[in-house]
Every structure is written in C-alpha cells, then in structure tokens.
C-alpha positions as CSV (number, residue, x, y, z in Angstrom):
1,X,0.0,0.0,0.0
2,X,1.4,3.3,-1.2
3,X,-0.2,5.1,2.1
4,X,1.7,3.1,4.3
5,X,5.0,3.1,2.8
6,X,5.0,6.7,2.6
7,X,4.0,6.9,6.4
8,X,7.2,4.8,6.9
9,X,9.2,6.6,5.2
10,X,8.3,9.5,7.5
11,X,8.8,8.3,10.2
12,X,12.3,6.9,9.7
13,X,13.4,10.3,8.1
14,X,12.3,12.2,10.8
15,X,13.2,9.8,14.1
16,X,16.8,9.4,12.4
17,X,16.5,13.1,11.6
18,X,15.7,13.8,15.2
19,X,18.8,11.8,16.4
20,X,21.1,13.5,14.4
21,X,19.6,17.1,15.5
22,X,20.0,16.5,18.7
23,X,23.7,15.1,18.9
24,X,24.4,17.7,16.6
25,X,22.7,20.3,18.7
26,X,24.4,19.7,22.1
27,X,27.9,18.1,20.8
28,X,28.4,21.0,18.3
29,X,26.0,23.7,17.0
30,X,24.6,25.4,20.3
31,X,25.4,23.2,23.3
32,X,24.6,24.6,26.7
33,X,28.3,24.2,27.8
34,X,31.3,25.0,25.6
35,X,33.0,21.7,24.5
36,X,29.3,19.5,24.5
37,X,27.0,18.6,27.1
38,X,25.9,15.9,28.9
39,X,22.1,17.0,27.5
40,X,23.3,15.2,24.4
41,X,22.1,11.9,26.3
42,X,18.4,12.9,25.4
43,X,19.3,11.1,22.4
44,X,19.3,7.8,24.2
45,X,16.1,7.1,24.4
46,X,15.3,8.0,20.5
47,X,17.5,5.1,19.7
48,X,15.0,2.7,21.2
49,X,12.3,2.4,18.4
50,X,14.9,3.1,15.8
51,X,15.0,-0.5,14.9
52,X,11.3,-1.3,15.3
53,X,10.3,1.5,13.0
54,X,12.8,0.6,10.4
55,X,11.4,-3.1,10.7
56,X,7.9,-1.6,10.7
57,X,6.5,-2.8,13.6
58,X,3.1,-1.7,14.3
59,X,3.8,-1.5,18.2
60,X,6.6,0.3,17.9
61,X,5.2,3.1,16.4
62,X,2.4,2.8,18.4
63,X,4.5,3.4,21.8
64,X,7.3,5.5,20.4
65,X,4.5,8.3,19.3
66,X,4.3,8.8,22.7
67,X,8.0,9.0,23.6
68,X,8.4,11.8,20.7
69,X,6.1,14.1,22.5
70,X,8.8,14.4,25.2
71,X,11.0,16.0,22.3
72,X,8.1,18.1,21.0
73,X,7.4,19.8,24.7
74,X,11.0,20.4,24.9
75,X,11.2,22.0,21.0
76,X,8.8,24.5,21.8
77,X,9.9,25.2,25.6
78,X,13.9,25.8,24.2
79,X,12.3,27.6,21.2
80,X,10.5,30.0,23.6
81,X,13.6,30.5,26.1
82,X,16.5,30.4,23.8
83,X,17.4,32.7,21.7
84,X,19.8,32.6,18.0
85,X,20.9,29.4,16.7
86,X,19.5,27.6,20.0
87,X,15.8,28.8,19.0
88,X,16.2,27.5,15.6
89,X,17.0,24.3,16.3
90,X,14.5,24.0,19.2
91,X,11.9,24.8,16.0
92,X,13.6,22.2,14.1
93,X,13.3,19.7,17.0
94,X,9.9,20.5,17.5
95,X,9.0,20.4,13.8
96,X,11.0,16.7,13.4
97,X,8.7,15.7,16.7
98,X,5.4,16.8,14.9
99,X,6.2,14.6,11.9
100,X,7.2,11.9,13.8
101,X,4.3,12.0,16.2
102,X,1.4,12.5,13.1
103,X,2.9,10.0,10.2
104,X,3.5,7.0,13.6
105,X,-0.4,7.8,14.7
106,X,-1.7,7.7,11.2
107,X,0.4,4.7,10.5
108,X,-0.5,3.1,13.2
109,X,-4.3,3.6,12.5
110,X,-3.6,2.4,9.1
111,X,-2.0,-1.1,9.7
112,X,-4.8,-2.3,12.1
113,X,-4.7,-5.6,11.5
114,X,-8.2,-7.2,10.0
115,X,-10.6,-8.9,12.3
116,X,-11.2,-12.4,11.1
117,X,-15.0,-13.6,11.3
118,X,-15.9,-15.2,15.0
119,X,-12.8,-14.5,16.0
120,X,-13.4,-11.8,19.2
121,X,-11.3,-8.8,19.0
C-alpha cells in the first residue's frame, strides 16, 4: 500500500532526523556548555524504536509516538527560552517531533490488523 510506505518513510526520516539534531545540537551547534554537554544523552532514548520503525512494527510506532512528545514539549519550551541558533533548532526539534508524532499515529491507525469472522477482538 502506497499510504503506508510513505508513512514509513516519514517516520524513519524524521526519528533518524531527530537523532542527528539532537547530537548535533548539544555536541556542536549550540550546546549549553562549551565543549558539548551531557544534555546530548536525550538522544538515548530515541534510539530505542529506531529498529522497530525501520522493521515496521506496528507497536513500535504505536508506543514511540508517545515517547516523541517528550521531544516536542522540549522543541517548543527551548524555542520560547532560547534565543539565535539555539531557538532554531528548538523549531527544528519541535518540527521533526510533529512529523514523527502525526505520520507513527496515522500509520499506526492504518495497519490495524483485520478482524477475522468469529474470531473476538
């Protein structure tokens, strides 16, 4: 299904988009400490459904969703408090987070498996 692979493809460009922002971010572009910060650990947790999105499975996208909100609250909190390059990527963060969040709920949705008849779902 066309739908469905697109959806995919979403949401592996923006979860391995988010990773790289966010090393990026702290190691490099506008860390909140001069050399890198420890912050750059928030990317720990993104590397969790990296696999199960890539494999496409439905649970993972299903749970991970959730996780990615974690990234959007922070997006537009640093976007709101932060100021030059560190407000840009905050937007950027937030943006990846909305992508993520919409094309794993709709995909999700999509991919409900079909009830088979007399079997109780």
């Amino acid at each position: 299904m066309k739908r469905l692979a697109l959806l995919h493809h979403l949401c592996a460009a923006s979860l391995i988009g988010l990773i790289l922002l966010c090393l990026a971010w702290e190691l490099w572009l506008a860390p909140l400490r001069p050399g890198g910060s420890w912050l750059v650990l928030k990317t720990l947790p993104l590397l969790a459904p990296l696999f199960g999105i890539l494999r496409e499975r439905r649970y993972t996208y299903q749970w991970a969703a959730m996780l990615v909100l974690a990234y959007f609250a922070e997006g537009l909190t640093r976007a709101w408090t932060d100021r030059g390059t560190g407000a840009n990527l905050a937007i950027a963060e937030a943006a990846l987070a909305l992508v993520f969040f919409v094309s794993a709920s709709l995909y999700a949705r999509i991919s409900v498996p079909t009830a088979r008849p007399g079997k109780k779902t």
